[in-house]
C-alpha positions in Angstrom: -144.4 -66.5 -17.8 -148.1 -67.3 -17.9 -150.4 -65.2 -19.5 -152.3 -64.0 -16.4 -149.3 -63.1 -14.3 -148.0 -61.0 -17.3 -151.2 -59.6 -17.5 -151.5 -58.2 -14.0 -147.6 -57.1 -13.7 -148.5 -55.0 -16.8 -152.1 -53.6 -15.8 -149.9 -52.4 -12.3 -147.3 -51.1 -13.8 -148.5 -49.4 -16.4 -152.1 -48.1 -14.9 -152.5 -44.1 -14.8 -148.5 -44.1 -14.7 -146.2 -44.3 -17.7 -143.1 -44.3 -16.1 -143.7 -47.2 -13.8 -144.3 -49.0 -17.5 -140.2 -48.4 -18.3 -139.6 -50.0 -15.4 -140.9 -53.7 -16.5 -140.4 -53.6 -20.6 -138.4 -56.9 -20.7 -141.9 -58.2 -19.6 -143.0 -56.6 -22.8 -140.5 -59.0 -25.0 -141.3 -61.8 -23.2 -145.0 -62.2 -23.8 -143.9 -61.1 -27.4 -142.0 -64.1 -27.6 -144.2 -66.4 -26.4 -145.7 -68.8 -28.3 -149.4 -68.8 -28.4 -149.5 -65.7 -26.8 -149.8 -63.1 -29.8 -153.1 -61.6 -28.6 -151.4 -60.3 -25.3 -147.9 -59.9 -27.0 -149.8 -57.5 -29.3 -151.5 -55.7 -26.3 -148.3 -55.7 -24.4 -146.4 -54.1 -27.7 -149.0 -51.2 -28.5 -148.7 -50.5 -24.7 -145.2 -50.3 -25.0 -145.5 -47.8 -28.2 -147.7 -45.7 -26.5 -145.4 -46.0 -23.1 -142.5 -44.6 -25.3 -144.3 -41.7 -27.0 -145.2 -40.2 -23.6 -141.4 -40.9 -22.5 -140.5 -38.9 -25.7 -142.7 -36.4 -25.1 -141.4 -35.9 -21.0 -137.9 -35.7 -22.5 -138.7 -33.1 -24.8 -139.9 -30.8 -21.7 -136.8 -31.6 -19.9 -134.2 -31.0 -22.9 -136.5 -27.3 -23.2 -135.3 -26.7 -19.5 -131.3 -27.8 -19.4 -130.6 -26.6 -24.0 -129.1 -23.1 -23.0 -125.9 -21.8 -22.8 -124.9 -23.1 -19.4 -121.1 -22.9 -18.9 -120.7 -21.4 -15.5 -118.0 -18.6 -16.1 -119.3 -17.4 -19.5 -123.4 -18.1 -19.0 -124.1 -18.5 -14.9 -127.1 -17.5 -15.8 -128.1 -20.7 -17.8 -125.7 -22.5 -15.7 -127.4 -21.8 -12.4 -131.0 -22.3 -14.4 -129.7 -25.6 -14.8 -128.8 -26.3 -11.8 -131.8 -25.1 -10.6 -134.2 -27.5 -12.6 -132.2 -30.3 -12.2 -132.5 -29.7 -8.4 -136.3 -28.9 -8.5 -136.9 -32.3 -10.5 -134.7 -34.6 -8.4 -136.4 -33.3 -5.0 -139.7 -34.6 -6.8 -138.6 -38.0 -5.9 -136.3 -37.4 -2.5 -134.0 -35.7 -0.6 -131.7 -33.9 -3.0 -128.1 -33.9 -1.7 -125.5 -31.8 -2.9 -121.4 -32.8 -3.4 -119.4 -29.6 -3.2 -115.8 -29.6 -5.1 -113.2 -26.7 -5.6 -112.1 -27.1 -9.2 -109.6 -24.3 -10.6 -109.8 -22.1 -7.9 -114.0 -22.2 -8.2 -116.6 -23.6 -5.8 -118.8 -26.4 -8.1 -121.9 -28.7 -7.1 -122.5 -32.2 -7.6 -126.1 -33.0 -7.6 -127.6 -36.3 -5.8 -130.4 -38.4 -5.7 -130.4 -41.8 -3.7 -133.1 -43.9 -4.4 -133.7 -47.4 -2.4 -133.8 -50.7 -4.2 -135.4 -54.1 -3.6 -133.0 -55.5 -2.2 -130.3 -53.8 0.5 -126.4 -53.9 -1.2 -123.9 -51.9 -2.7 -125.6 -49.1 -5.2 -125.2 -48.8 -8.7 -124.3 -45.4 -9.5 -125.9 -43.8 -13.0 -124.3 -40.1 -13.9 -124.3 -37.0 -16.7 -122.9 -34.3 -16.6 -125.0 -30.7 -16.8 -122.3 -28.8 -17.6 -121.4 -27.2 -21.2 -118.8 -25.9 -23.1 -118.7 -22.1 -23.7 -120.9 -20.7 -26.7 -122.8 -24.3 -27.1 -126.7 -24.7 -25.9 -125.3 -28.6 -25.1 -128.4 -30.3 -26.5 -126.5 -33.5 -27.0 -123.5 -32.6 -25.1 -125.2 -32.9 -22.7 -128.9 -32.1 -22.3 -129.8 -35.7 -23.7 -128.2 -36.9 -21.0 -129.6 -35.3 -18.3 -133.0 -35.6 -19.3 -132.5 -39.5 -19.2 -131.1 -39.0 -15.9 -134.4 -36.8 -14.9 -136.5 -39.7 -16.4 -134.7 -42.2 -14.6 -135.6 -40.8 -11.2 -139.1 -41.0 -12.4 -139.4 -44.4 -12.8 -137.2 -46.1 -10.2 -139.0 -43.8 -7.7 -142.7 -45.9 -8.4 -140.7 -49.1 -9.6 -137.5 -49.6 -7.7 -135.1 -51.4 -9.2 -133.2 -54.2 -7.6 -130.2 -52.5 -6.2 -130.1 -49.5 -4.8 -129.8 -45.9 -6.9 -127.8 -43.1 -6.9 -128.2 -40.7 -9.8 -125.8 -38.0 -9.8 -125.8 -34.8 -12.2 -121.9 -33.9 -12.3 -120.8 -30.4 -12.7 -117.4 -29.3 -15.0 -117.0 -32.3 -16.9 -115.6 -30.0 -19.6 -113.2 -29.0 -17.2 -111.3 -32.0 -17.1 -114.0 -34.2 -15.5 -113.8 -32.2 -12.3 -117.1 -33.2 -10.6 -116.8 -36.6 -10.9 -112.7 -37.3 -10.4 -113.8 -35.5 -7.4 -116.9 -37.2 -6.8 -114.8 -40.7 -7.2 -112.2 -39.5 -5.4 -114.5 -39.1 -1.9 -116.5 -42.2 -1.8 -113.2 -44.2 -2.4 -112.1 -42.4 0.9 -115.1 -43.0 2.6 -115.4 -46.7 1.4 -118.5 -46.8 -0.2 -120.1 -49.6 -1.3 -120.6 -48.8 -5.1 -121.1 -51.9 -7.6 -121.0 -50.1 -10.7 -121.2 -46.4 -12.4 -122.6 -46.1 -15.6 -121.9 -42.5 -17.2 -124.5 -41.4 -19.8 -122.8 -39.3 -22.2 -124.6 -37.6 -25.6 -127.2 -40.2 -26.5 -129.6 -38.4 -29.0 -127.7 -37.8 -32.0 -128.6 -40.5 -34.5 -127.8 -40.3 -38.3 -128.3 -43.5 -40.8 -126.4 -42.7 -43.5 -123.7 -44.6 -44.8 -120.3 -43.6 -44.1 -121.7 -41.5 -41.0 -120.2 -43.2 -38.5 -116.4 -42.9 -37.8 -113.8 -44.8 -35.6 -110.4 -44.4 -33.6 -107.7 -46.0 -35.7 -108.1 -50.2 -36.0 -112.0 -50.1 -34.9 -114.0 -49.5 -38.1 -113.5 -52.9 -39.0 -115.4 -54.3 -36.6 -118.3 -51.9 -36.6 -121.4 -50.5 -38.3 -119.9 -47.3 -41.0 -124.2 -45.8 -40.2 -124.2 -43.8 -37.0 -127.8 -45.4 -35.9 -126.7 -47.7 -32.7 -125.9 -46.7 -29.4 -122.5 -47.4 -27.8 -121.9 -49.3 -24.3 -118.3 -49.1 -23.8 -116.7 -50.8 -20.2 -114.2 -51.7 -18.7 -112.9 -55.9 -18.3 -113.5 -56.5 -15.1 -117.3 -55.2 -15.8 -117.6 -57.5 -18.3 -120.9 -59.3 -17.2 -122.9 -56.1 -16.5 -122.0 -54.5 -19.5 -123.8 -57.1 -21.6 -126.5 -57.3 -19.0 -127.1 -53.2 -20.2 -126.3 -54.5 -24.0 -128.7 -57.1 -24.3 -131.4 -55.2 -22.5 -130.9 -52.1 -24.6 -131.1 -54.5 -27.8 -134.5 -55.0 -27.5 -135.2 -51.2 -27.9 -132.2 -50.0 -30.3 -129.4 -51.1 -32.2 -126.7 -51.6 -29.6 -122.5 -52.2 -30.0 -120.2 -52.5 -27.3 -116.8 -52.7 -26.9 -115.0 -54.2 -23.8 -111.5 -51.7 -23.0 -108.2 -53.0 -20.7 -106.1 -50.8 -18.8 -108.7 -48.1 -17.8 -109.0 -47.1 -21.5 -105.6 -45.9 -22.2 -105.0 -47.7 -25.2 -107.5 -46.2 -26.9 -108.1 -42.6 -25.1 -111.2 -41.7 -27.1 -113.1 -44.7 -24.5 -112.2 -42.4 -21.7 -113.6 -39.2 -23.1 -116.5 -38.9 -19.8 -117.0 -39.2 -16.4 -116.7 -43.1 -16.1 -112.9 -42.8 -16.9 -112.8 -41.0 -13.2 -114.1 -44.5 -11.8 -112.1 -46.2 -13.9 -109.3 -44.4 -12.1 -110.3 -45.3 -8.5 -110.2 -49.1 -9.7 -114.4 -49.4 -10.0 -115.9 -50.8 -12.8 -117.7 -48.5 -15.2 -119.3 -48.0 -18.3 -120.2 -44.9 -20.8 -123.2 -44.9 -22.8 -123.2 -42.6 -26.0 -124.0 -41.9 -29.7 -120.0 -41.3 -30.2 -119.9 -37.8 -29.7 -117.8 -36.1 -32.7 -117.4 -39.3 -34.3 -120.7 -39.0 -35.3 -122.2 -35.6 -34.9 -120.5 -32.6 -36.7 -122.4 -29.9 -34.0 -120.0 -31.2 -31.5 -118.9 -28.3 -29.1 -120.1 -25.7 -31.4 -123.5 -23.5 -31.3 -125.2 -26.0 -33.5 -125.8 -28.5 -31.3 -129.6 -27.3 -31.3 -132.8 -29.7 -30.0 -133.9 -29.6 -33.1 -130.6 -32.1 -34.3 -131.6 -34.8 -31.8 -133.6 -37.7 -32.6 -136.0 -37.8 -30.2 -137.2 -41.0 -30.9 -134.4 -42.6 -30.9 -133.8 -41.0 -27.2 -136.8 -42.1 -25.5 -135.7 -45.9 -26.8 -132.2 -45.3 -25.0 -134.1 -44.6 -22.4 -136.2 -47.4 -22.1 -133.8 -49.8 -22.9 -131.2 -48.7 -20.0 -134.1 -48.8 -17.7 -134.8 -52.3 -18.5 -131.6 -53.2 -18.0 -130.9 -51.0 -14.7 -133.8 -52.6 -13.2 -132.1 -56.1 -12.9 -128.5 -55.2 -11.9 
């Protein structure tokens, strides 16, 4: 790409809006890796620093919004607060639609947000669920999440991507991943054309220490023992887009993935989210995470504070599943 062209893409993208700047940062890498082009791949790079210090920043104020006790029997007050910013920041970008479900003799809400693409085609769906156990503020389970998913609709709003969007905030995922087997469930009835769903699930735990990171049985041999990646796990049949996400969220943070058959049954700790409901309906998925308890101790209890995420290490997730979303 010539030096000009990358030039101008950047100055557009980037100009008086942050956000749109996620949406390009392969272009980033590639005038890094240029040859004869350090002058502008140093530009491009302390753009791209200063790009993902705001993003940090904007994901803080989100995760100050949804870290409350939110679980909707034993905190509706949190839970409808939730619900209620989540709503308020999706209608920032469109019409805001709403997927109602009866789970366990309760009325729950799905919360939608379609956003157009370059090009006309079957969506790719991107999910989190808002939802938290009783007696835990959620910040990783799953406040990262959703303020990903907020950030998300910020940038493909001023930069589409090239397929369409729909970002969806399922509700009582702790509740045997009501929302979204029921969210599945109806656009399999009504034939939807979905590509590919890609669950986000507790992304901003990070911890470097050796022997941090732990395994289900027969894995650890093949993987980092330091809990400092993030985790793409997907199904066979996805197989190409999952390393499309991989390779584009290497250039941000360290990345592993591991390709599952048979809808994850063979190892039931891949299905642990709302992409094992997709699985279900025969689509292909993929789940996004930091490993949950097999990394962070302040799983599902009242520990799991803001103040254990790394933040930094968030905002790079970010950018790096945006740069990857914006080619599929």
């Amino acid at each position: 790409m010539g030096n000009k062209l990358t030039r101008r893409r950047f100055s557009v993208a980037v100009g008086g809006a942050i956000a749109a700047g996620l949406a390009v940062p392969s272009l980033w890498y590639r005038a890094e890796d240029n040859q004869g082009q350090s002058l502008a791949g140093s530009s491009l790079s302390a753009q791209r620093d200063q790009a993902l210090i705001a993003l940090q920043q904007r994901l803080t104020e989100h995760l100050k919004n949804v870290v409350r006790e939110r679980d909707s029997q034993q905190a509706p007050e949190g839970y409808s607060a939730v619900r209620a910013y989540i709503t308020q920041q999706f209608s920032r970008f469109g019409s805001v639609e709403v997927h109602q479900f009866k789970h366990r003799d309760r009325l729950h809400e799905n919360l939608i947000l379609n956003l157009p693409g370059q090009q006309d085609g079957d969506f790719i769906l991107v999910g989190a669920h808002y939802d938290a156990v009783p007696g835990s503020p959620g910040a990783d389970d799953n406040g990262s999440a959703i303020a990903v998913l907020l950030e998300l609709a910020r940038a493909f709003s001023m930069e589409p991507a090239r397929s369409p969007l729909r970002l969806v905030a399922f509700d009582a995922e702790e509740a045997d991943r009501g929302g979204s087997r029921a969210y599945a469930q109806n656009i399999k009835s009504r034939n939807e054309p979905l590509a590919f769903m890609v669950s986000l699930e507790m992304i901003g735990y990070r911890d470097t220490r050796r022997g941090s990171q732990k395994y289900p049985p027969g894995l650890s041999y093949f993987y980092p023992d330091r809990g400092d990646f993030i985790a793409v796990i997907g199904n066979l049949r996805g197989l190409p887009t999952v390393w499309q996400i991989v390779r584009s969220m290497r250039r941000f943070v360290p990345c592993e993935w591991l390709p599952v058959p048979n809808g994850g049954h063979l190892i039931p700790d891949t299905r642990r989210s709302d992409h094992a409901s997709f699985w279900d309906e025969s689509y292909n998925a993929l789940m996004i995470t930091d490993t949950a308890n097999l990394r962070n101790p302040n799983y599902h209890t009242a520990n799991d504070r803001l103040e254990t995420l790394d933040l930094a290490f968030l905002a790079s997730v970010c950018a790096g599943l945006t740069a990857g979303l914006l080619q599929l």
